[in-house]
N, C-alpha and C positions, 0 to 999 in steps of 0.2 A: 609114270606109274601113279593109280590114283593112292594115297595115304591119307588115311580120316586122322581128323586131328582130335578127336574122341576115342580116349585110352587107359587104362591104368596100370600098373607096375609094381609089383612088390619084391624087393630081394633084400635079403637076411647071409650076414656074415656072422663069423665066430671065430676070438683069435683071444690071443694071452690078453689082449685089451678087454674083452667081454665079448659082448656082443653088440652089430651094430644093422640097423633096418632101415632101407630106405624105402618110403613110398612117393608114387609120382601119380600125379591126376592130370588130363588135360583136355580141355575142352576147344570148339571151338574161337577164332580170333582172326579178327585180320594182320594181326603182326606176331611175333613172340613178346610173348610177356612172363615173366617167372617170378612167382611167388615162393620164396625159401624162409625154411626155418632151421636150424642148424644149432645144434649144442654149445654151451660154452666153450667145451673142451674144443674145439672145430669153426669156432665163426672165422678166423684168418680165413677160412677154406672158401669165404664167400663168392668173392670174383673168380677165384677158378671152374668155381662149379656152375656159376652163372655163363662162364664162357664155354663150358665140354655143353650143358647143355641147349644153347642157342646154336653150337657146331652141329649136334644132332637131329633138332627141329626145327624147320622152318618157319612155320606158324604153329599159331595155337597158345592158348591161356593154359599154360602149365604152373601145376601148384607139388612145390620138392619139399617133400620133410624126412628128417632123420632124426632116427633115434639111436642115444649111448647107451649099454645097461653095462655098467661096470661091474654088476652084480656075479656075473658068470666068469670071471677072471680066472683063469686056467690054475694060478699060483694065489690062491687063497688060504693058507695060511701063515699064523702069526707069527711075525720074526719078533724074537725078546733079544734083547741086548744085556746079554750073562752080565758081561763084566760091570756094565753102567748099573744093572741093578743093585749087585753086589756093592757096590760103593754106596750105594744108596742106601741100602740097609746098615751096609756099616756107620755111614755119617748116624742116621735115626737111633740107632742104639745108642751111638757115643754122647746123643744129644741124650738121652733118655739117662744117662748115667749122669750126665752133669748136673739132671733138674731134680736126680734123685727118685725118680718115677721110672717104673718099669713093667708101663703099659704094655698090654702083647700092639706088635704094627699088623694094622693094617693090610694085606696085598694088594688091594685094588688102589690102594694111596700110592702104593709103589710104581702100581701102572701106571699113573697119569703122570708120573713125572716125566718132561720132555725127554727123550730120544729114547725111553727104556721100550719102547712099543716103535718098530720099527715099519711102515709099509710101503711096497713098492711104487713108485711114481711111475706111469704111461710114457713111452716112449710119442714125444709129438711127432715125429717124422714116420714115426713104425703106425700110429695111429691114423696120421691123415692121408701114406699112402692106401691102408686100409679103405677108409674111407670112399678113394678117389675109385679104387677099383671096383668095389660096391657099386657106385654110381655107374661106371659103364656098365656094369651088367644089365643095372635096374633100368638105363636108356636101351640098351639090346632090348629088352622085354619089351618094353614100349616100342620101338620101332616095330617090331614085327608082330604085336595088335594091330598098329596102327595100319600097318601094310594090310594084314588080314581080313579088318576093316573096310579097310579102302577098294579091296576087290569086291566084298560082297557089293559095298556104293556102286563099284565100275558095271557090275553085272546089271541094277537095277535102272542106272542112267542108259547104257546102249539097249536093254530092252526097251524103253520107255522113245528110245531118237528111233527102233525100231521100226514103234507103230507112227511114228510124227512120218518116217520115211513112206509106210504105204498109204497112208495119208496121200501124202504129197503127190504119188506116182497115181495113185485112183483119182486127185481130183484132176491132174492132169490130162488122163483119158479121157474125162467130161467135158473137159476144155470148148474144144467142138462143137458138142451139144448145146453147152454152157452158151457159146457165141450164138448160135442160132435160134434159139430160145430167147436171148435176150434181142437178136434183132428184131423177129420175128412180133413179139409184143412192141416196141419200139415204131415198128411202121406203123401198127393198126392203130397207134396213141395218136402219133401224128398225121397220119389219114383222117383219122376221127375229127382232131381239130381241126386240119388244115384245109381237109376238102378238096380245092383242086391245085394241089401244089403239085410242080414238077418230080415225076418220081425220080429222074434225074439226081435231082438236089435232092427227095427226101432219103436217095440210099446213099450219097454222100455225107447226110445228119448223121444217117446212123453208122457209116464207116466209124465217122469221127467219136462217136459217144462211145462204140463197139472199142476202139482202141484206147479209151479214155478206164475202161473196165476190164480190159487183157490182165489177167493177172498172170502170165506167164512169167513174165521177169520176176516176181517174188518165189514162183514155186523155183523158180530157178535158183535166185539165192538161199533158198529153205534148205536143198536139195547140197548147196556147196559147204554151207552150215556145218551141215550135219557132218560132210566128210572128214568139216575139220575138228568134230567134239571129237572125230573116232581118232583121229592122226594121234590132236594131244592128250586122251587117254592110255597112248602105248608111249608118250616120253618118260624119263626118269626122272629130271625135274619137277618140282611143286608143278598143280597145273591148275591151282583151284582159283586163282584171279581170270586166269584165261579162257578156262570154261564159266566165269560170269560172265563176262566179257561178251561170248560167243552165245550164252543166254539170252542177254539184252539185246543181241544180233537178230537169234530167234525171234524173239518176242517181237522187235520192228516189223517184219516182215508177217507175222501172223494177224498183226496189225491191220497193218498196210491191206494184205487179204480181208480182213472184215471190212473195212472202208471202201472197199473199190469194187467190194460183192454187192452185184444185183440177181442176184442167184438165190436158193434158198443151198443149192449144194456147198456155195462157195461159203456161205453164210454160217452153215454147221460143221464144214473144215476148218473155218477160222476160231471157233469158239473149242471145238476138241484138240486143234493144238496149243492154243494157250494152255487149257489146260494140264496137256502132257510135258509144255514149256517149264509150267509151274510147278509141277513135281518134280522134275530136275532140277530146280533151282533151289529147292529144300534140300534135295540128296547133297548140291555141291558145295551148300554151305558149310560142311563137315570135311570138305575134301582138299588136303594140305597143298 
């Protein structure tokens, strides 16, 4: 199955901890690579999240950040601590009667005293399982861009091995021509210079030049190529090293066809499947 490795991902949770947002980018890459940013309250979390998502994607320059907003905590308001302040107030008078002064106190002096202002602490375990499940989601999302993705790619590669394919089968039928055409100039060359050579020997020259110019064995491996972009286009496996792979195949043999063309047909088959080579090998550099 083709997967672009060009994707991005947003999912948003919300729980007594606040709330928490994870975004994912990724581009293409010949390996996994993960770029993570992760809150204080969550950097333990680091190698886990490095390992869910290298199990998710095979390749590709992936870039993870998450954000905390403690701001939205379900249970926001203020716990006072009755009795701690009461004692507080009592010490403050008692002090204020000893010094003979009987300033009104302060409330906000009373707040800051340690433990009279009481607030809840995050549960780390209730938080990072949070966390963790956010992040499979935000990999679901991504996964199934990336699949998305990767069929529009699959559509636009098998169109493209399409035309490489009637290519191949039209220059094929010229083949014939192609030979007799190229013999037929071939004699009148070497008649011209040779004069009275044996025509014997001069149609065994051109056997030999004639089969020196066959490009049938290339249209042939052009032709088995391609069967094999179609095969690993339907695996489930990554398959985007093995369609280079099968590019560079292509591309040999389209080669090989310009090089061994004495043709003008063979000549502009060879230059129109590079071409259509080359656009496939844009599309699968995106293809996981």
């Amino acid at each position: 199955m083709a997967r672009s490795m060009t994707a991005f991902a947003r999912h948003e949770s919300a729980g007594e901890w606040g709330r928490l947002v994870w975004e994912l980018r990724s581009v293409n890459h010949r390996h996994v690579e993960i770029g993570l940013r992760l809150p204080e309250e969550l950097r333990s979390l680091e190698g886990e999240v490095r390992t869910r998502i290298a199990a998710r994607l095979n390749r590709g320059k992936v870039d993870a950040g998450l954000r905390l907003d403690t701001s939205g905590q379900v249970d926001m308001q203020i716990r006072l601590n009755e009795e701690l302040a009461r004692r507080v107030v009592d010490a403050a008078n008692v002090v204020s009667g000893l010094m003979g002064e009987h300033a009104p106190l302060n409330p906000l002096e009373v707040l800051r005293w340690p433990g009279v202002l009481e607030s809840r602490e995050l549960d780390p375990d209730v938080l990072s399982a949070a966390a963790l499940a956010a992040l499979e989601e935000a990999l679901s999302q991504m996964t199934e861009s990336r699949t998305r993705e990767g069929e529009r790619l699959r559509e636009l590669v098998l169109q493209r091995c399409a035309s490489i394919g009637d290519i191949t089968r039209a220059t094929r039928t010229r083949v014939p021509q192609i030979i007799e055409a190229i013999r037929a100039r071939q004699m009148q060359r070497i008649q011209e210079i040779a004069g009275n050579l044996d025509p014997a020997r001069l149609e065994q020259e051109c056997a030999l030049l004639i089969q020196r110019l066959d490009v049938a064995e290339e249209l042939d491996r052009l032709e088995t190529h391609l069967t094999e972009v179609t095969r690993v286009l339907g695996q489930q496996e990554p398959i985007g090293r093995r369609l280079d792979f099968l590019m560079q195949e292509l591309n040999r043999e389209a080669n090989t066809l310009g090089s061994k063309s004495a043709h003008v047909d063979t000549t502009g088959a060879s230059v129109e499947l590079k071409v259509l080579i080359e656009q496939i090998r844009e599309q699968i550099q995106n293809i996981e």
